[in-house]
C-alpha positions in Angstrom: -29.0 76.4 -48.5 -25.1 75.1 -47.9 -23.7 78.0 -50.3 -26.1 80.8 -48.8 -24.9 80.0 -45.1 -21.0 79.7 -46.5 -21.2 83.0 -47.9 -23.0 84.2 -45.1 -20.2 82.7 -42.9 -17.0 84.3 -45.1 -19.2 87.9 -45.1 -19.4 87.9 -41.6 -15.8 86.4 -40.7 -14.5 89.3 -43.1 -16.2 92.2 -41.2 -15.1 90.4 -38.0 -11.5 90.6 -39.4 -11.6 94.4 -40.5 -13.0 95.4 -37.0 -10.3 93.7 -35.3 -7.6 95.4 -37.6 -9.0 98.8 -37.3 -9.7 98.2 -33.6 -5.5 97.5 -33.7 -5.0 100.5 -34.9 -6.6 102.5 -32.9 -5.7 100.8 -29.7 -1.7 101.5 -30.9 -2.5 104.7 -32.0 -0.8 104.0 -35.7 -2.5 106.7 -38.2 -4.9 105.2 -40.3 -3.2 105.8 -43.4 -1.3 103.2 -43.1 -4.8 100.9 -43.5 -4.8 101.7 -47.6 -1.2 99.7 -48.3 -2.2 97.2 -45.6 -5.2 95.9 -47.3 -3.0 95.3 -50.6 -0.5 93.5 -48.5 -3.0 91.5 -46.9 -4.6 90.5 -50.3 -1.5 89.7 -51.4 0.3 87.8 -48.4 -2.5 85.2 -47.8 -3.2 85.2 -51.7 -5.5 82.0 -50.9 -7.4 82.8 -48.4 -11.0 83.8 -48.9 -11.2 86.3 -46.2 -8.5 88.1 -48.0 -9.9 88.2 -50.8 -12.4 89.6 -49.5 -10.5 92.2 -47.3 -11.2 96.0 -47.7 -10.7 97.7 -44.9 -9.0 100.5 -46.5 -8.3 104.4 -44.7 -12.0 105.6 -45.1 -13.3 102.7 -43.8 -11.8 101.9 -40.7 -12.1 105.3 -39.6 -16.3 104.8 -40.0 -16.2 101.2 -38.3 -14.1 103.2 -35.5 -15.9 106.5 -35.4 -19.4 105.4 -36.3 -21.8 106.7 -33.5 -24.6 104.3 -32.1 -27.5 105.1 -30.0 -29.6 102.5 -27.8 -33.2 101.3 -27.5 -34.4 99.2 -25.2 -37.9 96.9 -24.5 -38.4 95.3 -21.5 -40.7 91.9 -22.5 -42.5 89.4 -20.3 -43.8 85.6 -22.1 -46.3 83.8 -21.1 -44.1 81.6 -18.9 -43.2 84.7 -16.8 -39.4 85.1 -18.0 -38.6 88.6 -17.9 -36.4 89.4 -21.0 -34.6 92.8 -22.4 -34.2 93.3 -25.2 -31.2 95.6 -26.4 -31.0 97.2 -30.3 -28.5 99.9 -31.8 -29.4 102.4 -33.7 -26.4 103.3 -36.5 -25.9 105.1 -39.2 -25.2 102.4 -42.0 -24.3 103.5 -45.9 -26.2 107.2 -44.9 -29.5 105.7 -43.6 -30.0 104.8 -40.0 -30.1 101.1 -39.5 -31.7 99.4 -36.6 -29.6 96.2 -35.6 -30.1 93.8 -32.6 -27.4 93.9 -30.4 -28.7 91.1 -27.4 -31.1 89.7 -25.3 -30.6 89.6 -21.4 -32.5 87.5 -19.0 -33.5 89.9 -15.8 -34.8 89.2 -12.9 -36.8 92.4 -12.3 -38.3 94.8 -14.7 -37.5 97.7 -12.2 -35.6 101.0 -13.3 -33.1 100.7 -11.1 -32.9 96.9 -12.3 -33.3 97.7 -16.2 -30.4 100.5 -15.8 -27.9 97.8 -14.2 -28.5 95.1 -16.3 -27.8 97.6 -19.0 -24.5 99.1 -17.5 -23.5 95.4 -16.6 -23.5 94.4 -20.3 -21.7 97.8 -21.9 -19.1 97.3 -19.3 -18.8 93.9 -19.9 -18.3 94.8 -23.8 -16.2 98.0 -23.4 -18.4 100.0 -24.3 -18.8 103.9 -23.3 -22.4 104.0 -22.5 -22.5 107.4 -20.9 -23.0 109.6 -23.7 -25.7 107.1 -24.7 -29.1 108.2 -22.9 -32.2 109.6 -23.8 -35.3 109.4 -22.2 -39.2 110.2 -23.5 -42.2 110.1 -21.9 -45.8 108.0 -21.5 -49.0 109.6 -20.0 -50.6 108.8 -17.1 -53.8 110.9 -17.5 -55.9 107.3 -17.8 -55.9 107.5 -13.7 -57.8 110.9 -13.6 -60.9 109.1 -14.7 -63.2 106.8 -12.6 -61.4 103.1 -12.0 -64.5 101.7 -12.5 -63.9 102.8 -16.9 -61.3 100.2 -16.6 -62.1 97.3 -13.9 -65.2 96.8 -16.4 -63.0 96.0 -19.2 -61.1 93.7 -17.1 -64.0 92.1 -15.0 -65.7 90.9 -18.3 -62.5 90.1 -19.8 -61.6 87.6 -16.9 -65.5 86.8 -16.7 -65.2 85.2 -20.0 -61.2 84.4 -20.2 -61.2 80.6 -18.8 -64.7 79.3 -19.6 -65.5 78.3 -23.0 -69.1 77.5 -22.1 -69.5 81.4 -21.2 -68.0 82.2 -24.4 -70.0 79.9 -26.7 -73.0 81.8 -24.9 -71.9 84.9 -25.7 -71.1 84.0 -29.6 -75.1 83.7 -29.7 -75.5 87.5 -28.7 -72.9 88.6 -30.8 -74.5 86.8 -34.2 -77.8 87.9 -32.7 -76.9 91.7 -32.8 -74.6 91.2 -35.9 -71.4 92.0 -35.1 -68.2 90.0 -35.6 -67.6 87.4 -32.8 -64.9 89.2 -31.2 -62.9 88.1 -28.3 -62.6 91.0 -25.8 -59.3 92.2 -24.6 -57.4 92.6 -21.2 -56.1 96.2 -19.9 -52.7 96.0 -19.4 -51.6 96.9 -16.5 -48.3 98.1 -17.7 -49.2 98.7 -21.1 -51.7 101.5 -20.7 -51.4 102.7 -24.6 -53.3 99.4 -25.7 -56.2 100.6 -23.3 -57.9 102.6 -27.0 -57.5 99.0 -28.4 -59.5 97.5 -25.2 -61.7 100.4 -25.8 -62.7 99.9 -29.0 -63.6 96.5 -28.7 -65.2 96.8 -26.3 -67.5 99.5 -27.9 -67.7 97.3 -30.5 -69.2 94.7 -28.5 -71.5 96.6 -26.0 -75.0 95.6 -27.0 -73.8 91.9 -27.4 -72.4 92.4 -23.2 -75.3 94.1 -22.1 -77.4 91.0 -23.5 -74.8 88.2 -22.6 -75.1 89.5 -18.7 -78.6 90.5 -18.9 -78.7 86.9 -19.3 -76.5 85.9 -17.0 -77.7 87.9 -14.0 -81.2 86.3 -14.5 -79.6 82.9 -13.4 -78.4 84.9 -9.7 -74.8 85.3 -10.7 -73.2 88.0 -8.5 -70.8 88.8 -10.6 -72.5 89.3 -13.6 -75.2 91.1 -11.7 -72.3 93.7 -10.6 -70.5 93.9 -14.2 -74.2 94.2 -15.4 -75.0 97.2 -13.1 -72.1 99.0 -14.6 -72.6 98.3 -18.0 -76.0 100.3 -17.9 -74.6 103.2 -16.5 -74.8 105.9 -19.1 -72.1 107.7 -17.9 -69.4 104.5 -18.8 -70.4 103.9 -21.9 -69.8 107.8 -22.2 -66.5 107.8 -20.6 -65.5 104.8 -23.5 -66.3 107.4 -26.1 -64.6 110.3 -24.8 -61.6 107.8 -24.5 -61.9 106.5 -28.5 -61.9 110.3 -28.5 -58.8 111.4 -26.5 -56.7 108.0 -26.5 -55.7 108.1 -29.8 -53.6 111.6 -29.4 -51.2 109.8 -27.6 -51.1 106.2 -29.7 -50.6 107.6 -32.6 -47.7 109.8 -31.5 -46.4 106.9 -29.6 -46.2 105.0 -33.0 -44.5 108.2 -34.7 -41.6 107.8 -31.8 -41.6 103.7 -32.3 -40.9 104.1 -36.1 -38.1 102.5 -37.9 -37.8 105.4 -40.3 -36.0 108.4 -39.2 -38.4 110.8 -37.8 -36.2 112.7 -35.4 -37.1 115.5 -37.3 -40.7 115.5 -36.9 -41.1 115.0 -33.2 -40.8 118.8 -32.3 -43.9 119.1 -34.8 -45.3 116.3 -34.0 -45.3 117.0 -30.0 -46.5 120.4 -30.4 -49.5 119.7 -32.5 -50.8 116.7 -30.3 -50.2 119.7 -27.1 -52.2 122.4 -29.2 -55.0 119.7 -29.9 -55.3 118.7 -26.3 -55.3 122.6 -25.2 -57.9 123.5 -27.8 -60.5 120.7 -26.6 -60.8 123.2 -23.0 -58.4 126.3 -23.7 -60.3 129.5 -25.2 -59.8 130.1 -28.7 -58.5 133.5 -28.7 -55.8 133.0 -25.6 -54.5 129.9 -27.6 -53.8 131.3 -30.9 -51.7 134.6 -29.4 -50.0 132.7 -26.2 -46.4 131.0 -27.5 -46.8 127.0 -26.3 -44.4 127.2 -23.5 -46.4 130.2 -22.1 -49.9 129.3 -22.2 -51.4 128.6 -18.4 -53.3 125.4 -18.8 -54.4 125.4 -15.1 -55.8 128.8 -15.0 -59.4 128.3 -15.2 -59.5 132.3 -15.9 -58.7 130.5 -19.6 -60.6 127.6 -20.0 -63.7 127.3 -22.3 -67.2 127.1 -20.1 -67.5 123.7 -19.2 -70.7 122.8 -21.6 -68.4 124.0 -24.1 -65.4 122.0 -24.0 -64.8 119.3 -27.1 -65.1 116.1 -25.8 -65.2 113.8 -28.9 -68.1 113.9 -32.0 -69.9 110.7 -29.7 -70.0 113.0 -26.9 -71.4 115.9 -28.7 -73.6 114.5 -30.6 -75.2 112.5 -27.1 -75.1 116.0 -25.5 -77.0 117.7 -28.8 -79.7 115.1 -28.8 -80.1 114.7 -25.3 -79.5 110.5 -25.5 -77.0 110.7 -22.5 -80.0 109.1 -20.1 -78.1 111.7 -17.7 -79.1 113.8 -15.2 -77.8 117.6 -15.0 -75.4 116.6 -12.1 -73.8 113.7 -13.5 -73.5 115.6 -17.0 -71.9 117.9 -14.7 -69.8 115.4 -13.1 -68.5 113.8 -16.4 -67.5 116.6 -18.2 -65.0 117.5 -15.3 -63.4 113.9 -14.9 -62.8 114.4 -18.6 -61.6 118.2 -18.2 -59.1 116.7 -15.5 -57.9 114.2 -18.3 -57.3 116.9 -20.4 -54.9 119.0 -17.9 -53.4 116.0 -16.3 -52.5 115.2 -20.6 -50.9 118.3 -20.7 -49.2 118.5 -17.6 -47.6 115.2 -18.2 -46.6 116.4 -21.9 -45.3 119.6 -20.5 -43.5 117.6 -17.9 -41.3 115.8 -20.2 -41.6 117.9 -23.4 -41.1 121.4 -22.2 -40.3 124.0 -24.5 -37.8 125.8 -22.4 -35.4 122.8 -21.7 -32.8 122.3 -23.4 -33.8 118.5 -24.9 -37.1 120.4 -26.8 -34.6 123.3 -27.9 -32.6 120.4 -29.5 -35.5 118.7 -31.2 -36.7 122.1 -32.7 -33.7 122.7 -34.4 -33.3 119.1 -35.5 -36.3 119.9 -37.7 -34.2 122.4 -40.0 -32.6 119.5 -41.5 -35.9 117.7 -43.1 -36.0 118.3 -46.7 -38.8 120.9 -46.8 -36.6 122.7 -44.2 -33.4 123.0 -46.5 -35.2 123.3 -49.6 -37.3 126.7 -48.2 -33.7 128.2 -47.6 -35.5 129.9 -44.6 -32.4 128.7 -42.1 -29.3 130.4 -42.8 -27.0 128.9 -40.4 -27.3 125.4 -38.6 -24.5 126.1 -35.8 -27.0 126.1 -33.2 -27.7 122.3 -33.6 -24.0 121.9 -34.0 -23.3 123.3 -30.7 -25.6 120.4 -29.4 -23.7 117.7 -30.0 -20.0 117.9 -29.2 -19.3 114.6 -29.9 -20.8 114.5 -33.3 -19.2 118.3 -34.7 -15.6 119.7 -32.9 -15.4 123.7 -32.1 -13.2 124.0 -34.8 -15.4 122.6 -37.2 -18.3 124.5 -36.6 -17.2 127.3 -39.7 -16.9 124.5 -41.8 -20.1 123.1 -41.1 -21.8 126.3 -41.4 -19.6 126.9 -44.7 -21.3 124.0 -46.1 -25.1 124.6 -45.0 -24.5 127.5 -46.5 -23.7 126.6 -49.9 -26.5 124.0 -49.6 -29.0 127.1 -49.5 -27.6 128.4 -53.0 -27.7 125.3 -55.3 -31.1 124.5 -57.1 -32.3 121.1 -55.0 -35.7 121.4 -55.8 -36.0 118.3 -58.0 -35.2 116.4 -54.4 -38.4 118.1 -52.5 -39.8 114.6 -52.8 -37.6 112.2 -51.2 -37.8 111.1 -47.6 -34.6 112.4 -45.6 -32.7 109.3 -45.7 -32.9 109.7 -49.5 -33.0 113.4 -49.6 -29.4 113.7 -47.4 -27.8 110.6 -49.3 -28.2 111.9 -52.7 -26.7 115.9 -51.0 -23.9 113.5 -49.6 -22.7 112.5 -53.2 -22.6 115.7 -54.7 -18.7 116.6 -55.9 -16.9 120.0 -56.5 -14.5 119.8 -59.5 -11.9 118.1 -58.4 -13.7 115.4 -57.2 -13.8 116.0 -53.6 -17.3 115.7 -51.5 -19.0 119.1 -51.6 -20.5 118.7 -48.0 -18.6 115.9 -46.2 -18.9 117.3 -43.0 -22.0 118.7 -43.2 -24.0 115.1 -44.0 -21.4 113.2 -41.3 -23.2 115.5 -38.9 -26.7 115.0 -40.0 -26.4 111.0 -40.7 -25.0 111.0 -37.4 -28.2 113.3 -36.0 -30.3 110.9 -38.1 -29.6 107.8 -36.0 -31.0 109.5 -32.5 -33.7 107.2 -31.6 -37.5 108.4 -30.8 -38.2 106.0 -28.3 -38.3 102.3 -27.6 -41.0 99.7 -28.2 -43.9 99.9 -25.3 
């Protein structure tokens, strides 16, 4: 264990010495091919020291420690104690994959915006860091609120019915073993969290029959709160509204986890967004209207477009309930239910539409990113990629825009089909060290500009 942390120790003190002399350069402007002969007369000044020995920091090098681009994600945490916590990671682009590193954890005193975004500023300031080109944002969906309160307060009534009385949950273990199903605790809503509500959800499906007898129980001994989370467990219409939520909920989880993934997916998203919008559209929008309106046209509001109401999709549980007439509801609150889950729908859309809008300039952005996935480059069906490159300034200069292009170009006439099955971290690694004949990189600036593209981050952690 000793060795391990001394080698550990001499690794780390090395990078921290090659940052610092490539951080000289730069900050005295000296060209950085003088960093090739200063390596060798480090190595051979201090002859016996270990970080010399170790020393590479040659011309290619410290232009990539200085150059290298990073991109920030963020998660705002609260422990059981109540310490508020933020936690800050870099996204870089590290030997042509994109890395994830942890770059601190600052105490706050607030989880507000305005509070986040300080704290934040405070610390790249404090570091020197240019943090302004350094910002995206992505959404969350708030359609949850277009359904009746009471969907939710029952999950969190029972859950704080049962939370700090072990006596109420041994009770309820007997229910559970009686109706044979697992003895599951059930979960809390999160306030903040509103993605873990399918995972409330689906417990609490899970559990139903084992509630309804735990409280039937309960109520008998004159317990007004059981008698009230009682009522509302034998109303048809919420154990409906549950299903139409293990339905619709996991739409947005699911693509959620696609933004929170640790792989580059970057080049998905545009896909990714589009079909989740489509799906949600096609539960109420007619069939013909959808299929021949573009995305960013279609007129989700219009009723003059929507399916009749006794047609809309609301989830196999809902249909099948509907079909075989085991609702136990009455024509009006049938009636009632399908249009609290028809204004889920739009207020889904809207809220996707809001922040994922084909006709702004971020979506533009993530539609062309999608030309650089493998299946992309290996259909040949893109024949220039200067459109992303005039996205990002910073990443490709004007001036090398015709050599980017060159490059993409002579990517579409080489035979890369024996790559079609790597992910794109592999895919644009193994393009990166192809050579022309004199040894040179065929497409240096071509896979600088997409490892680069590959380190934008989806999201952060919710």
């Amino acid at each position: 264990m000793t060795t391990f942390q001394t080698n550990v120790d001499s690794n780390n003190n090395i990078k921290k010495t090659e940052i610092r002399f490539a951080a000289f350069a730069a900050e005295h402007n000296l060209s950085f091919n003088v960093m090739d002969h200063l390596s060798e007369v480090i190595r051979v000044s201090f002859f016996g020291s270990q970080i010399a020995k170790g020393y590479t920091n040659n011309r290619t090098k410290a232009t990539v420690i200085i150059n290298n681009k990073f991109l920030l994600i963020v998660d705002e945490s609260t422990d059981k104690s109540g310490t508020k916590s933020l936690a800050l990671v870099a996204r870089v682009c590290n030997f042509k994959k994109a890395d994830d590193l942890f770059l601190g954890l600052l105490p706050v005193a607030s989880a507000t915006a305005d509070a986040l975004y300080q704290k934040i500023r405070d610390f790249f300031v404090e570091h020197n860091i240019d943090y302004k080109k350094n910002l995206i944002g992505l959404c969350a969906n708030y359609a949850c609120q277009k359904l009746p309160e009471l969907v939710e307060d029952l999950a969190r009534d029972v859950h704080t019915y049962l939370q700090y009385s072990f006596k109420r949950q041994t009770k309820l273990l007997e229910f559970q073993e009686f109706v044979n199903v697992k003895p599951h605790k059930i979960l809390q809503p999160s306030q903040t969290r509103w993605l873990s509500l399918h995972q409330v959800v689906v417990r609490f499906l899970e559990q139903y029959n084992a509630l309804v007898l735990y409280f039937t129980d309960q109520a008998s001994e004159n317990i007004e709160k059981a008698q009230s989370i009682l009522y509302r467990l034998n109303d048809p219409s919420v154990k409906l509204y549950y299903h139409f939520l293990d339905f619709a909920l996991p739409f947005f989880t699911k693509l959620n986890l696609e933004m929170q993934s640790e792989s580059t997916k970057i080049h998905t998203l545009h896909g990714k967004i589009e079909n989740v919008l489509r799906s949600l559209l096609d539960c109420f929008i007619k069939k013909e209207y959808l299929e021949k309106t573009p995305i960013e046209d279609i007129q989700y509001k219009n009723s003059r477009f929507f399916l009749p109401i006794e047609e809309m999709y609301l989830g196999a549980y809902v249909v099948g309930s509907v079909t075989n007439k085991t609702h136990n509801l009455n024509a009006e609150e049938l009636q009632n239910f399908r249009t609290r889950c028809l204004d889920f729908l739009i207020e889904s859309c809207a809220q996707i539409y809001k922040r994922f809008d084909a006709k702004r300039t971020s979506m533009k952005i993530l539609k062309d990113i999608s030309i650089i996935s493998p299946e992309q480059v290996i259909s040949k069906k893109h024949n220039t990629i200067a459109s992303l490159g005039m996205h990002f300034p910073n990443l490709v200069s004007a001036n090398q825009l015709n050599e980017l292009d060159r490059e993409w170009r002579k990517l579409r006439n080489i035979d890369i089909n024996d790559l079609k099955n790597l992910n794109i971290s592999e895919f644009w690694s193994k393009i990166s060290e192809m050579k022309c004949g004199d040894e040179s990189f065929m497409f240096l600036t071509l896979c600088e500009f997409i490892f680069n593209v590959m380190c934008l981050p989806h999201s952060s952690p919710t």
